[in-house]
ZAMARGU-4260 file (C-alpha; in steps of 0.2 Angstrom, whole numbers, plus 5000, padded with zeros to 4 digits):
<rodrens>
0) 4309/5389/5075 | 4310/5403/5089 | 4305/5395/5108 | 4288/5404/5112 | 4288/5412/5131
5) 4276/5405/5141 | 4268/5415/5156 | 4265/5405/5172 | 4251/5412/5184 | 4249/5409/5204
10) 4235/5399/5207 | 4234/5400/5225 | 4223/5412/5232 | 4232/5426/5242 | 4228/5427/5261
15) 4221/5444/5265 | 4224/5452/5282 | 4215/5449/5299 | 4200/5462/5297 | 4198/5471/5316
20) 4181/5473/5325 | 4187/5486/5333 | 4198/5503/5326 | 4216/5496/5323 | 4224/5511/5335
25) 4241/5508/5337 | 4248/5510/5355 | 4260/5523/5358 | 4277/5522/5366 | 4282/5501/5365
30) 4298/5498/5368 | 4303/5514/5376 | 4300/5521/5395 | 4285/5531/5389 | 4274/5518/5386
35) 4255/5519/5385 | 4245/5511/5399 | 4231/5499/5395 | 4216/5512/5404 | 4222/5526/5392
40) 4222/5516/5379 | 4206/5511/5381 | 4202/5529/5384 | 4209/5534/5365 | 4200/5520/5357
45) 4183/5526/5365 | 4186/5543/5359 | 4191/5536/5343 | 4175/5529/5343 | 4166/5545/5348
50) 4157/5533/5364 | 4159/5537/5382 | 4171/5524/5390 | 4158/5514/5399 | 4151/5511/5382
55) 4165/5504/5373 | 4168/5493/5388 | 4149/5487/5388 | 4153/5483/5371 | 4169/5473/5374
60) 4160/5464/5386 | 4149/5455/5375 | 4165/5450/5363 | 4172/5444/5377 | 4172/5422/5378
65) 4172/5424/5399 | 4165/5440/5410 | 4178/5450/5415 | 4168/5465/5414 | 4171/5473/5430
70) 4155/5480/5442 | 4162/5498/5441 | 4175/5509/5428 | 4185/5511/5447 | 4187/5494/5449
75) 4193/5493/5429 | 4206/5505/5434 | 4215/5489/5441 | 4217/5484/5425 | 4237/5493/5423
80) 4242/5481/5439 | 4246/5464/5437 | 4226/5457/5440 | 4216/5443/5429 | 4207/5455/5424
85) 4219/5466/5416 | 4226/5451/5410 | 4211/5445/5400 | 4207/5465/5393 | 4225/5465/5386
90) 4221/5449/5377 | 4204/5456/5372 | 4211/5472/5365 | 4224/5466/5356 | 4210/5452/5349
95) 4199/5466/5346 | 4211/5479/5338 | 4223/5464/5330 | 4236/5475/5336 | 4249/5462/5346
100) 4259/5475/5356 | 4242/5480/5367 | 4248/5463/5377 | 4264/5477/5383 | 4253/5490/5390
105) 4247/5483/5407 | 4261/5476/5423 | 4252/5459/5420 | 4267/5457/5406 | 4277/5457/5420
110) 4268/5446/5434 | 4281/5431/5432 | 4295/5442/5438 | 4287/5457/5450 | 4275/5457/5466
115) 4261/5463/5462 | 4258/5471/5483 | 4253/5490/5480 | 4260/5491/5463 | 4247/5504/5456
120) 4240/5521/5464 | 4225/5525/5471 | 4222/5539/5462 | 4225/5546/5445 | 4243/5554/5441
125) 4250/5564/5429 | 4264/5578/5421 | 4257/5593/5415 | 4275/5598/5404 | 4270/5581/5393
130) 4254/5586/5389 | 4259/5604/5386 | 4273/5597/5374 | 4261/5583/5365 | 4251/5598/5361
135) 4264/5610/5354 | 4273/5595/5344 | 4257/5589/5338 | 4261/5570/5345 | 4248/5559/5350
140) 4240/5562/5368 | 4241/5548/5380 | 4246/5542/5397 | 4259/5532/5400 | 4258/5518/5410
145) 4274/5525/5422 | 4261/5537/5428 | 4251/5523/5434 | 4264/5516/5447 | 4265/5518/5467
150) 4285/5519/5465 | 4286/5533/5450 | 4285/5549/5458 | 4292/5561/5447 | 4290/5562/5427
155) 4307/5555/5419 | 4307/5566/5404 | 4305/5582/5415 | 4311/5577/5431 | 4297/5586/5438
160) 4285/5577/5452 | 4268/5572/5444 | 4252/5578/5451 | 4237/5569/5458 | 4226/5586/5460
165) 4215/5595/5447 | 4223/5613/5444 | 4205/5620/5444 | 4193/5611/5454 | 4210/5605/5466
170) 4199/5588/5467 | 4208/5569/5465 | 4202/5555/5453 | 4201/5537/5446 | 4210/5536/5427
175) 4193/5528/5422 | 4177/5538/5423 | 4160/5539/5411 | 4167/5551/5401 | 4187/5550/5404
180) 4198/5560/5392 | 4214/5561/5391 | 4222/5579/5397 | 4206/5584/5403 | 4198/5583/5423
185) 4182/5573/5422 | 4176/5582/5436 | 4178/5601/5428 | 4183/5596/5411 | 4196/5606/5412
190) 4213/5604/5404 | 4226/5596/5413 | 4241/5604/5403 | 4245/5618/5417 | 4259/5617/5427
195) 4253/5619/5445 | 4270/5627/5450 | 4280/5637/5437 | 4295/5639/5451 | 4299/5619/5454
200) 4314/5613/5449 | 4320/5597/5440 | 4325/5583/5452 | 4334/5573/5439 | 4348/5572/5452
205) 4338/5564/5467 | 4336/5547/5471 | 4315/5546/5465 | 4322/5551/5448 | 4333/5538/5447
210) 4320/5523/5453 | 4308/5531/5441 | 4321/5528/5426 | 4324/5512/5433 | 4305/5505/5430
215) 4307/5514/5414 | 4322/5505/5410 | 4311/5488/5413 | 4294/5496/5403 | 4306/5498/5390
220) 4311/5481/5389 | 4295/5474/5383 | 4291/5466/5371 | 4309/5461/5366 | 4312/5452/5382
225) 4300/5438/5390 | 4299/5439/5407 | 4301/5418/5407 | 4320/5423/5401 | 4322/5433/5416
230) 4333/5431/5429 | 4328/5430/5447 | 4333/5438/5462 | 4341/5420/5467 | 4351/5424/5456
235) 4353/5441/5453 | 4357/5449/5471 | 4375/5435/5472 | 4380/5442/5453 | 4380/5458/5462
240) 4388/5454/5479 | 4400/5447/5469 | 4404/5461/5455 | 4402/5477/5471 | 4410/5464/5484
245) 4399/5470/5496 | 4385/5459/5509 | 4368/5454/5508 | 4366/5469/5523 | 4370/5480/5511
250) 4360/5474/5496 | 4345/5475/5512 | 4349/5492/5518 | 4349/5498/5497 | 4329/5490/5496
255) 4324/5494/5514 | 4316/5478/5518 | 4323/5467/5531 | 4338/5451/5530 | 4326/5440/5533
260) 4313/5444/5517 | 4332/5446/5508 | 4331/5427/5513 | 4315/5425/5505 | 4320/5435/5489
265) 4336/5425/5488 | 4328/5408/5491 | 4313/5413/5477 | 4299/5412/5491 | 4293/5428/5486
270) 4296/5441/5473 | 4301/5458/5475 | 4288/5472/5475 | 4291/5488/5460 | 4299/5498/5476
275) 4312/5484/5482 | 4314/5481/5462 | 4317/5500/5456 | 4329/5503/5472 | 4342/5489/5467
280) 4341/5493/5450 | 4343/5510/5454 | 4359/5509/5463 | 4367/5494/5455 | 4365/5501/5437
285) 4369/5492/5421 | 4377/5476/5432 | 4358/5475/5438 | 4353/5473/5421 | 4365/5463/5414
290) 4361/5449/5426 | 4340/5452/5425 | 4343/5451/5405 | 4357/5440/5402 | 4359/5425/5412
295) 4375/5415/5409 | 4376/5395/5416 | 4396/5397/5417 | 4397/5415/5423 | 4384/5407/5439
300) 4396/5392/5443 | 4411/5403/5443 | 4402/5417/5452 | 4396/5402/5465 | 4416/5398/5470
305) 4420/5416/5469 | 4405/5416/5482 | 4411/5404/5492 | 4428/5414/5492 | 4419/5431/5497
310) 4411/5421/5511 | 4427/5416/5518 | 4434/5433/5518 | 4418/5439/5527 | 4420/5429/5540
315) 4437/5433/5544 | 4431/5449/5546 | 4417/5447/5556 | 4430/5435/5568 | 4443/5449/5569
320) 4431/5466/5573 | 4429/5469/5589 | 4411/5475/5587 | 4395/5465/5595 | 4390/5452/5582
325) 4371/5450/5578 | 4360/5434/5585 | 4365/5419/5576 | 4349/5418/5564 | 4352/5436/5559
330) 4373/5432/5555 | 4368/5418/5545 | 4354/5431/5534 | 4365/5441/5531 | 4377/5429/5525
335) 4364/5422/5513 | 4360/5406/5523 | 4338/5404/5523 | 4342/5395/5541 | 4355/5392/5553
340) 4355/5372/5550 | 4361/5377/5531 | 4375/5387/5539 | 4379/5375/5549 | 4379/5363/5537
345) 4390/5373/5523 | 4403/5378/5534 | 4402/5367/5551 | 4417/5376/5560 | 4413/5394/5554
350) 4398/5391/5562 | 4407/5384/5578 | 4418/5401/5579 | 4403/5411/5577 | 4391/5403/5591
355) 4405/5402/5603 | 4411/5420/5601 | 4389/5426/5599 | 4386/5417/5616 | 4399/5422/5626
360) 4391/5440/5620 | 4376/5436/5627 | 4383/5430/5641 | 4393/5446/5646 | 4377/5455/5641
365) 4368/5447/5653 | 4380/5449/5667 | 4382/5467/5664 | 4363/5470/5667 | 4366/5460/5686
370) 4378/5474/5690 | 4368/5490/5685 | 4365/5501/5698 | 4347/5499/5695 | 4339/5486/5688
375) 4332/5484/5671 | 4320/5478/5660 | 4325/5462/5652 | 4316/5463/5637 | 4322/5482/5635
380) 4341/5478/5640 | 4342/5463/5627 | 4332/5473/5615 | 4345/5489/5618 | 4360/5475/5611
385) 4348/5467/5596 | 4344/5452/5605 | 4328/5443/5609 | 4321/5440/5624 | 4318/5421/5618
390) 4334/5418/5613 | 4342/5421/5629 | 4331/5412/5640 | 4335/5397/5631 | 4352/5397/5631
395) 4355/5407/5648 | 4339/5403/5659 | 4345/5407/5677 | 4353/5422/5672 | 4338/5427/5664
400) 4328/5424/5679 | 4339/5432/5691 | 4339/5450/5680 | 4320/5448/5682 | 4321/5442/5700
405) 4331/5457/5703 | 4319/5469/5695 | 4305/5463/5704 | 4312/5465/5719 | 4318/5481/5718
410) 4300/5486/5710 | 4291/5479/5725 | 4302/5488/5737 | 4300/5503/5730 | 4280/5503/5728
415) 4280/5494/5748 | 4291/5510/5753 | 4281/5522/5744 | 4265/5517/5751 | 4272/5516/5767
420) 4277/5532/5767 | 4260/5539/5763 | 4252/5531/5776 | 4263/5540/5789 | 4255/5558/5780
425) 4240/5565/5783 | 4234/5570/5765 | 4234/5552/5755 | 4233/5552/5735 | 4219/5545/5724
430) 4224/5526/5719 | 4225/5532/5699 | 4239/5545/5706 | 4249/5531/5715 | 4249/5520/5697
435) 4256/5536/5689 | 4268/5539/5703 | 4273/5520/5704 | 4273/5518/5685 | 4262/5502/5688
440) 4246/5497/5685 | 4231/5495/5697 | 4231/5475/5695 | 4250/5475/5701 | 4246/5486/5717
445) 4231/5476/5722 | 4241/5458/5719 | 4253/5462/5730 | 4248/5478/5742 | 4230/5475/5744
450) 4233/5476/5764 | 4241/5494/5761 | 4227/5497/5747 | 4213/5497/5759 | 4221/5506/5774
455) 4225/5521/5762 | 4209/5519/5756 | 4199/5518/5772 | 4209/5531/5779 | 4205/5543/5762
460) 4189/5538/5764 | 4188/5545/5783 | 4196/5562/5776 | 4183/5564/5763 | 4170/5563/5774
465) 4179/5574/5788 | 4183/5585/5774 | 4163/5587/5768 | 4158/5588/5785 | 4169/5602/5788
470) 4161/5610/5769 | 4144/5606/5776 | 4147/5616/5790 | 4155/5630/5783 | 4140/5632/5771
475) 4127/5630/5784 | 4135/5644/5796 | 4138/5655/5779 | 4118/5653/5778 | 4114/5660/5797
480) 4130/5670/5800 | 4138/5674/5784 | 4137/5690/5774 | 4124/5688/5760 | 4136/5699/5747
485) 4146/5683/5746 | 4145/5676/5731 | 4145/5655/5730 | 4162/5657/5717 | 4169/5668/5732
490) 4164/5654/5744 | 4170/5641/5734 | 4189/5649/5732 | 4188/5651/5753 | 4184/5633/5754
495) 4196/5629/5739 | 4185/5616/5729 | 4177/5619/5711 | 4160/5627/5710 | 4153/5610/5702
500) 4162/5599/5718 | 4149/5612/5729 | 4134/5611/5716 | 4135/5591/5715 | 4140/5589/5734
505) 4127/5602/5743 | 4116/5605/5731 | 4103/5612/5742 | 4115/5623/5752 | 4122/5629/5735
510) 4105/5635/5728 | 4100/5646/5742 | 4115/5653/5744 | 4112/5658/5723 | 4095/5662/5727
515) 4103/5676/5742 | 4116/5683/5734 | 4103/5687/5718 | 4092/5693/5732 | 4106/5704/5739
520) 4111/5711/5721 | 4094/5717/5719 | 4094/5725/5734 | 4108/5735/5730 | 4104/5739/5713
525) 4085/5746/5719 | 4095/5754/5734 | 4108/5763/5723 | 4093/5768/5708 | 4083/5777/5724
530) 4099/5786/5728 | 4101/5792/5707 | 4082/5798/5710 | 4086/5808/5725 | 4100/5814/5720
535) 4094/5820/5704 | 4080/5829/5713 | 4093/5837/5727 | 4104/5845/5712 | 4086/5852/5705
540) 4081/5861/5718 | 4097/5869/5721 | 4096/5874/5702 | 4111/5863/5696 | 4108/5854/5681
545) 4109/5837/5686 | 4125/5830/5674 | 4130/5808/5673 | 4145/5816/5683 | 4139/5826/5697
550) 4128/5810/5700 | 4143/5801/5700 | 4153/5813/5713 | 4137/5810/5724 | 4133/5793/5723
555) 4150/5786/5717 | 4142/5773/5705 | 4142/5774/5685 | 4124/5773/5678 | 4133/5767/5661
560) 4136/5751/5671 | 4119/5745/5673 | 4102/5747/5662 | 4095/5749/5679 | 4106/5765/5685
565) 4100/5774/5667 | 4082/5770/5669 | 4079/5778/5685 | 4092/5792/5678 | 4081/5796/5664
570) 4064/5794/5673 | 4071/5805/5687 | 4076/5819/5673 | 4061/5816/5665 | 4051/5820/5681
575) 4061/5835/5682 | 4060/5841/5666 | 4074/5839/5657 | 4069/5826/5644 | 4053/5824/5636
580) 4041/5810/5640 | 4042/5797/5628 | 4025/5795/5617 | 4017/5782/5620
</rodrens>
């Protein structure tokens, strides 16, 4: 008998997918230097939605288990940068839109690894060559989160610097706004695709290019690599000395900060900001990211006895150069020591060598300002040869104290013998011209020369009143004796004072001169119209017509110069028939 087949059914109930309350829109560029920052994101799903952006973010607000609904859409622009807040809307999102890689689109991914000082810009940035070719390839439009970033200046795919200024309206803006789109102004909604300069050329060469693909490089690295599996600068900056056998002064000149926040990198104190960050990667190339992404526990024990080897070599060389070393602190920096005590504790007599040798340095710096021809500044001379003032004065007090001891005394000679010698001249300076002579302030000159203070200024005290006397005078005799055509400008050049010193100082005397030299004008001016008049009627008489110039050959004055001179011209002519009486 034939076996029957027999049909076995699942029972189990199949498990449907996660339904999303918001549209599932996926995130464009993850995994790859172009990738979408949270704020546009959140721009795309609002337009998605056909809401305004404040809208869509009122909304996610009330889906939200804490408040981390920002007061304004300017303070949501934080949310790219590594804040809380950017933090809980990636987790929101992502909860939201059940779409996992939204988590990649904010610098929070990467707090555990980055600083988070100045990481973001102020204003909104963009390039208008990948929104032109999102348009013409028919690609999603979006902003990627490199854009966003203090240390990205130029576009990586074009090498073109972004712009932070509206083509049309030339105005500057927040990425989050009421109604925020993407590629468009919010102030002119107008479209942000035109390049502002058609003649730039790429700067793929340059060293902002290189930085940019550097924080591309680690954008791209999400979501594949956890920032927890990352390896720190502790770690990172001896694989490197130890690969490029070069110093930690080199590793600090390449990130432009200083040995001693080298020391804090290296001791893991602090992490490094995006610019440090993108300038060692930058330079060091895949070596950086070979020890950032893949750590190895035996390639760090040998690289810490090849380190120790390094260190040896370096301080034969820094024995054997017949250069000035650095103060002992900043050797032992540089040399990847946090403190002088671990230096002196790794290698006891290295550290010997050096603070005999840095010492005697300091020594023969100090002795060589006691011979200078003039004295100097302590604090400037030690500074001149990258020492500290404080430094020295512990270790080498009474030669300290005598440089200063010498340049106090040659100050206080100097200001003694200038001040003497004014007081044997007749025409004594103010006190503020005596501080800018001297170079000193007024405190100085009145600790030590207030003798010499007050006899300069009792004397200059004597000459300002002789000297205003003698003004007084002159103005008084110019009132009874002097011409009245004198003007108080032409007065004041003869006494050679200001017309405000004679208008403040003699106030009285100033004003009637004024009042006679405007009574003397008049004068003149009524004196030299009679003379038109006659004039006028002289040439009448003797049956020439009286012309501006035959008036001018009598009287030798132009009438164009004065309204006065042309009304009695014209009444005169008038009078004589030559122009018609105006009607009244």
């Amino acid at each position: 008998m034939a076996e029957m087949e027999m049909t076995l059914w699942e029972t189990h109930i199949p498990a449907h997918p996660a339904v999303s309350v918001l549209y599932p829109l996926a995130p464009v560029g993850v995994g790859t230097p172009f990738v979408e920052s949270l704020t546009s994101y959140l721009k795309r799903l609002a337009q998605a939605h056909h809401l305004k952006v404040v809208d869509l973010v009122a909304f996610c607000g009330t889906r939200a288990e804490t408040d981390i609904l920002p007061s304004t859409l300017q303070k949501l622009s934080r949310i790219d940068g590594m804040t809380d807040s950017g933090a809980a809307w990636s987790a929101l999102l992502r909860d939201l839109t059940c779409q996992d890689e939204v988590v990649c689109l904010s610098m929070s991914y990467w707090r555990l690894l980055l600083n988070p000082y100045r990481i973001l810009r102020q204003c909104h940035a963009w390039c208008p060559l990948c929104f032109t070719d999102a348009v013409q390839h028919e690609t999603p439009l979006y902003e990627p989160l490199a854009w966003r970033l203090q240390a990205v200046e130029v576009c990586i795919r074009h090498g073109h610097l972004l712009v932070e200024q509206c083509p049309a309206c030339g105005t500057s803006f927040t990425t989050l706004s009421n109604w925020a789109v993407v590629g468009y102004c919010p102030k002119c909604e107008s479209w942000l695709g035109k390049p502002t300069s058609t003649h730039q050329r790429p700067l793929y060469a340059t060293e902002s290019c290189k930085r940019a693909e550097a924080v591309g490089k680690l954008l791209s690295l999400a979501p594949e690599t956890s920032p927890n599996q990352c390896s720190g600068m502790r770690y990172v900056i001896p694989f490197l000395r130890q690969q490029q056998h070069t110093t930690h002064t080199h590793f600090a000149r390449v990130m432009q900060t200083t040995p001693s926040a080298l020391s804090m990198l290296l001791a893991e104190t602090r992490l490094p900001n995006l610019a440090i960050f993108s300038r060692l990667a930058a330079d060091c190339g895949e070596l950086f990211w070979q020890a950032l992404t893949q750590p190895d526990h035996a390639d760090q024990i040998s690289g810490t006895c090849a380190e120790v080897k390094s260190l040896h070599t370096d301080f034969d060389l820094l024995l054997t150069t017949s250069q000035r070393l650095p103060p002992l602190q900043t050797l032992a920096r540089q040399l990847g020591f946090g403190t002088t005590a671990a230096f002196q504790k790794a290698f006891p007599a290295q550290y010997d060598l050096f603070s005999q040798r840095i010492h005697a340095e300091q020594r023969a710096v100090l002795e060589l300002a006691l011979q200078q021809e003039h004295p100097v500044v302590l604090s400037k001379w030690v500074q001149q040869h990258g020492y500290r003032t404080g430094d020295l004065y512990h270790r080498f007090y009474d030669l300290c104290v005598q440089v200063t001891q010498r340049f106090h005394t040659d100050k206080e000679a100097r200001c003694r013998g200038y001040l003497q010698t004014f007081l044997s001249e007749q025409t004594l300076p103010t006190l503020t011209e005596i501080c800018s002579t001297l170079n000193v302030g007024v405190h100085y000159l009145k600790q030590h020369f207030g003798d010499e203070l007050q006899v300069i200024e009792a004397r200059r005290q004597a000459q300002l009143e002789h000297h205003e006397a003698f003004v007084e005078a002159y103005l008084e005799r110019m009132l009874t004796e002097g011409e009245p055509a004198l003007s108080l400008n032409q007065i004041a050049e003869a006494l050679g004072k200001s017309l405000r010193y004679l208008k403040n100082h003699f106030p009285l005397q100033s004003r009637v001169l004024v009042v006679r030299r405007h009574e003397h004008v008049a004068r003149h001016v009524e004196a030299t119209c009679d003379r038109i008049r006659q004039s006028v009627l002289d040439l009448h008489q003797r049956g020439i017509y009286p012309s501006v110039d035959r008036i001018h050959s009598v009287i030798g004055s132009w009438m164009v110069h004065g309204n006065a001179y042309r009304h009695a011209y014209n009444e005169a002519m008038t009078l004589c028939g030559y122009l018609s009486t105006p009607s009244q």
